[in-house]
N, C-alpha and C positions, 0 to 999 in steps of 0.2 A: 683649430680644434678638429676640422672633418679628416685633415689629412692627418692628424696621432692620432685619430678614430681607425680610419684604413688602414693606417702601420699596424697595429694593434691586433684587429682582425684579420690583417697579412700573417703575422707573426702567430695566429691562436691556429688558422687553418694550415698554415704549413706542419707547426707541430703533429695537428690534428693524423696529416697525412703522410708523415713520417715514422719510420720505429720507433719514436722514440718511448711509446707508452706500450708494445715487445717488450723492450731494450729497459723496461724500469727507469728510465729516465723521466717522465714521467708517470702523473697518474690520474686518468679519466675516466668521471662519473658524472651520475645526470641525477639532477634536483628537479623533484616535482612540486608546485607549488599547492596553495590552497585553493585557488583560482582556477585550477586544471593547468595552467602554465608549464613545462617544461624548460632547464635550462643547463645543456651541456658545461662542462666544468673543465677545466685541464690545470695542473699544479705539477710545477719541476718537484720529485721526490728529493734529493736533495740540493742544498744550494751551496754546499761546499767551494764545490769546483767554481760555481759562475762567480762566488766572493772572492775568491782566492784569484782568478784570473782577470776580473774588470775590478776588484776593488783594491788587493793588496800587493800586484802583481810591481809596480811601478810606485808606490808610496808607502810612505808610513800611517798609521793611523793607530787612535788610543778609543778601546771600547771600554765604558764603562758603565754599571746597573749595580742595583744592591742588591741582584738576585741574579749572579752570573754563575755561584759555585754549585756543585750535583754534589751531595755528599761531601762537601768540605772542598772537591778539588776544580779548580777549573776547565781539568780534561775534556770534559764532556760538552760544555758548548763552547771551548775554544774549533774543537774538531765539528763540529756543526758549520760551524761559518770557516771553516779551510784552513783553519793553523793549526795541522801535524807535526806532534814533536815537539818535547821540550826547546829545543832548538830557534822554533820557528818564531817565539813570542815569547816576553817578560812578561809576568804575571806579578801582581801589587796585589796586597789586602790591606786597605786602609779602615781599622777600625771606624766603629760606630761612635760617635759620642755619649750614647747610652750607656747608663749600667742598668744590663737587661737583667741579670741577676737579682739584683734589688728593687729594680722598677715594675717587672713583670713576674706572673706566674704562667707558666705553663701545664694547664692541664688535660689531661687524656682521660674521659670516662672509659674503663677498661674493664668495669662491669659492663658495661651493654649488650648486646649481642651484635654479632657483625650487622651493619647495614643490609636494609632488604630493599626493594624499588621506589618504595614511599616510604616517609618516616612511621618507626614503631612506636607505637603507645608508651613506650619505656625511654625513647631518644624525645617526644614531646614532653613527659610528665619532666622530666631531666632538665630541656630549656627552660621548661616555666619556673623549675626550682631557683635556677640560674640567675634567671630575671628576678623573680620576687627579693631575691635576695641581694641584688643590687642597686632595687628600686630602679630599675631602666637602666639607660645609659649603655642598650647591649647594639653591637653591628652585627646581624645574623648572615652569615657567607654560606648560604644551599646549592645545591649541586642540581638545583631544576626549580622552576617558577613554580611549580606544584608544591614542591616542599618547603616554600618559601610562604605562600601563602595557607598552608595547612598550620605551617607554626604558625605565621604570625595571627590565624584566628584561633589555636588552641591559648596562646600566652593569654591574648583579649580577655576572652572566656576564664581562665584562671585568677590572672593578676590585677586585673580592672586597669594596667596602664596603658598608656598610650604605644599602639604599636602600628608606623608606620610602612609598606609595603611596597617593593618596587612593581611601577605602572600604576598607582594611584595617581603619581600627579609624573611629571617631569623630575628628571633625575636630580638636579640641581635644585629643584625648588624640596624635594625632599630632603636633602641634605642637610639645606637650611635649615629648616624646621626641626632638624634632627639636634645640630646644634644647638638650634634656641632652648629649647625643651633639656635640661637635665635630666628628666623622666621617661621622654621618648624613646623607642629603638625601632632603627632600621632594618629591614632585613630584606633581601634581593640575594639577586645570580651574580653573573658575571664581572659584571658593568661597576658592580661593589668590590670586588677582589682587587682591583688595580686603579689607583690614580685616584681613590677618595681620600682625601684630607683632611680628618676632623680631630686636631690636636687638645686636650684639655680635656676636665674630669666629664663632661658630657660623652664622650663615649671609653667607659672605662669595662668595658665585657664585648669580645671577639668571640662568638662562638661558629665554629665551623662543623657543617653537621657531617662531613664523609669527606676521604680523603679525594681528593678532584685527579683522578684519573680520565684521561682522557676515555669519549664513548668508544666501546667497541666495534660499532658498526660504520663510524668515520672511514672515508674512503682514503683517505692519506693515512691512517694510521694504520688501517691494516695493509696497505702495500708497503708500508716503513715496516711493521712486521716478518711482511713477507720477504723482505730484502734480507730483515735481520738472521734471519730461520737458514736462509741459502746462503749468510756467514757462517754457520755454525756457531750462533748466540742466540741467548735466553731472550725471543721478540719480548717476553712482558718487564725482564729488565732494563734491555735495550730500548726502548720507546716509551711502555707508557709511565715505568719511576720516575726517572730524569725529567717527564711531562709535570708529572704530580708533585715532585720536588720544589721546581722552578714556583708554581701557581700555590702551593702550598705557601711558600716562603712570602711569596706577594700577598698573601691572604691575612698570615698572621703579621706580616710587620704592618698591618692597618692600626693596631694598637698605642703603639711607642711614637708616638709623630713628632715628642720633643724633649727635653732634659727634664720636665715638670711632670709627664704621663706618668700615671700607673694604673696599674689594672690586671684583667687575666685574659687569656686567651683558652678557649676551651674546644678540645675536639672532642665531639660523639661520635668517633667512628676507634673502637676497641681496636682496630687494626695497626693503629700508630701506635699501639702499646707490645702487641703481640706478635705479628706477620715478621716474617724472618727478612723481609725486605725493611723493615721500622727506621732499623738503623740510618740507612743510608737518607730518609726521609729527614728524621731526626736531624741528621747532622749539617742538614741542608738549613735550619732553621737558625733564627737567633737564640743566644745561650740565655735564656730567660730560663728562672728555676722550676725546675720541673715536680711534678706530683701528681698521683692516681687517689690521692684522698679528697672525697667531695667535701667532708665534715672542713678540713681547713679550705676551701675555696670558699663554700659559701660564708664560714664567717671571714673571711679575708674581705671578699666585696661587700656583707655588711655592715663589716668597720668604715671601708670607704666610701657608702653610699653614706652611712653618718656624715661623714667629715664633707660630703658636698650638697647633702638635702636636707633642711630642718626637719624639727618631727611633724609640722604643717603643711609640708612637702613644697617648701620654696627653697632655691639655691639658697646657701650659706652668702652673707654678705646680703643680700637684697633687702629690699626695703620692705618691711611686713605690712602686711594691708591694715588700713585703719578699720575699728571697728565702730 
């Protein structure tokens, strides 16, 4: 362990003291903590070349994610990880088992007003509508822990149900409880967007409050920028879309987790409806049927919040309490 410790540290300080962070090859910045702490950073800008030459250089290999395509095509992160050219790699699209068409709705508040740094009084009044109307069962996906717990004490305050919060307890014990609870909903940052698994009508409303563009003051993103600018490309198409796409796409397939799901997924950020970039977003998602009408989503999840809560507000199937 002391000697990969030394390589390590060999390996950070050579960098350190070479062009390579001139030379754009990497890129170096420094984090200050809460503590007063300081802590240098260094990140290869890109990692084309080192996968294409230590990993694909000498073997075959098969990538796959349910979130590999930008806009429909693979171009964009096959060239990321170093396979240029149709040429260089087969590309396969093994459908979903889903009929996202039928199972899902996809919705876009496209009355709103563009997103501001905190949620607007118009994108809260909007979730709590959301929630009431499907009796819980919502995963809230926020673009900052601030807006994450501003919903979830505006719903509280509206709706009287149960709404639990990432950092109240441990992430896993949250979940659970998410599941147990047909009437509870979740709502958290990042750590929500990818790799939670809550199949069945208990979480039947994904609502995502802004589209999750990478921050602009990220030190790799703006030297990815800055790369992109001295190709002669659009740095906010070139970086932060194809960023927003990928995480987008991870965010909404939190809904559909098995052939039995339905439910809706809802963005409050009008820009997925409007910005001339939409498209390419768009087309990065699954094809769940789309609509900007509120009037049909909330009775769409109040039909479904029937068909999974009684009107005493216990799951369907349960045993009713004796009186």
């Amino acid at each position: 362990m002391a000697r990969s410790a030394l390589t390590v540290a060999l390996e950070i300080t050579d960098r350190l003291l070479s062009d390579s962070v001139a030379t754009r090859r990497d890129v170096l910045w420094c984090e200050e903590y809460r503590d007063g702490s300081k802590r240098l950073r260094i990140a290869p800008l890109e990692v084309a070349a080192l996968v294409a030459e230590h990993l694909f250089a000498d073997r075959s290999a098969v990538l796959t994610s349910a979130t590999l395509r930008v806009g429909g095509s693979f171009a964009t992160t096959a060239a990321e990880v170093g396979l240029f050219g149709d040429q260089a790699y087969r590309s396969l699209e093994v459908p979903a088992p889903f009929d996202y068409a039928r199972q899902a709705i996809r919705y876009v508040a496209a009355h709103l007003p563009p997103p501001g740094r905190t949620p607007s009084q118009e994108v809260l009044a909007e979730l709590a509508e959301l929630v009431a109307a499907s009796r819980g069962g919502a995963l809230g996906l926020f673009s900052s822990r601030y807006a994450a717990e501003a919903a979830a004490e505006h719903v509280r305050a509206q709706t009287g149900l149960p709404v639990l919060c990432q950092g109240d307890d441990s992430l896993p014990a949250l979940v659970a409880a998410f599941r147990d609870d047909p009437e509870a909903s979740l709502f958290g940052t990042l750590s929500l967007w990818q790799g939670v698994d809550v199949p069945g009508a208990t979480s039947r409303l994904v609502v995502i409050d802004r589209i999750p563009f990478p921050r602009p003051d990220d030190p790799v993103v703006q030297a990815l920028g800055d790369v992109a600018r001295s190709r002669g490309r659009n740095e906010f198409m070139a970086v932060s879309v194809p960023h927003a796409a990928l995480l987008l796409a991870q965010g909404v397939g939190r809904l559909v987790r098995s052939t039995q799901d339905r439910g809706v997924v809802a963005v409050l950020d009008s820009r997925l409806a409007t910005a001339r970039y939409a498209g390419v977003l768009r087309a990065s998602l699954p094809p769940m049927w789309p609509t900007n009408d509120r009037r049909v989503v909330r009775s769409s999840l109040a039909r479904l919040a029937a068909e999974v809560i009684s009107p005493a507000g216990h799951p369907i199937g349960a045993a009713e309490p004796s009186v």
